[in-house]
C-alpha positions in Angstrom: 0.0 0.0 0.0 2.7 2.1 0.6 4.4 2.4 -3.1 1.0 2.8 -4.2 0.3 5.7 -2.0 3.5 6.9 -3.4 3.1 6.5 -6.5 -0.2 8.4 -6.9 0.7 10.8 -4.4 -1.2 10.3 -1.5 -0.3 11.9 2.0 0.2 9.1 4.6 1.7 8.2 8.2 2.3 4.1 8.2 1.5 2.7 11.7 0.2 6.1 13.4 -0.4 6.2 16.8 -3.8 7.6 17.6 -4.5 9.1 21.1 -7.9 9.1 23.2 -9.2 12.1 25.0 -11.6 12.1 27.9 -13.0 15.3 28.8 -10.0 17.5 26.6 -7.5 15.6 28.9 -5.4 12.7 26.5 -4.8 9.4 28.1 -2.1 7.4 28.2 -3.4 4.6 26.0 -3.4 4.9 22.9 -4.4 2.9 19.2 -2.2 2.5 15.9 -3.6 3.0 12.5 -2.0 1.1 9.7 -2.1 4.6 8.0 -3.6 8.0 8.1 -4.1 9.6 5.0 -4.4 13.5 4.0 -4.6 13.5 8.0 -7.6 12.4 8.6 -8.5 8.9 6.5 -7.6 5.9 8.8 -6.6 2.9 6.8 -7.0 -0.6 8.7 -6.0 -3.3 6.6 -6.7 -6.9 7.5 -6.0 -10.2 5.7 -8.8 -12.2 7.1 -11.7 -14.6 5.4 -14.3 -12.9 7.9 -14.7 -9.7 10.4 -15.3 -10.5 13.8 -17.0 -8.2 16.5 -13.3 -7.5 18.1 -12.3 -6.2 14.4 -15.9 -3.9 14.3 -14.9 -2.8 17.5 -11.5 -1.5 16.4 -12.5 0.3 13.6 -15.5 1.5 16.2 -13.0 2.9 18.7 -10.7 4.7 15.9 -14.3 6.4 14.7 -14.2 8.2 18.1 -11.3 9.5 17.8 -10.1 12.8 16.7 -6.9 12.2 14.7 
């Protein structure tokens, strides 16, 4: 993904550690994208033959947060 990002010129950050906020204070814990594109797209790429509700929940948790 990453030569293609390159190669059409695509802003990224590979493995980009997201950070949660609770009440404007950020925690210590935080999540890694696989990327984050033009800032802002969150790229979560997964090699599997089905989703489960621990993958939903993942891409759930990165929803909530402001990158």
């Amino acid at each position: 993904m990453m030569i293609e990002f390159e190669k059409r010129g695509i802003p990224y950050k590979h493995e980009e550690p997201l950070y949660i906020k609770y009440k404007e204070v950020q925690l210590k814990k935080s999540y890694v994208a696989d990327f984050v594109c033009y800032g802002k797209i969150i790229i979560e790429v997964k090699a599997l033959s089905q989703l489960n509700s621990d993958h939903e929940n993942v891409v759930l948790n990165y929803l909530k947060l402001q990158v």
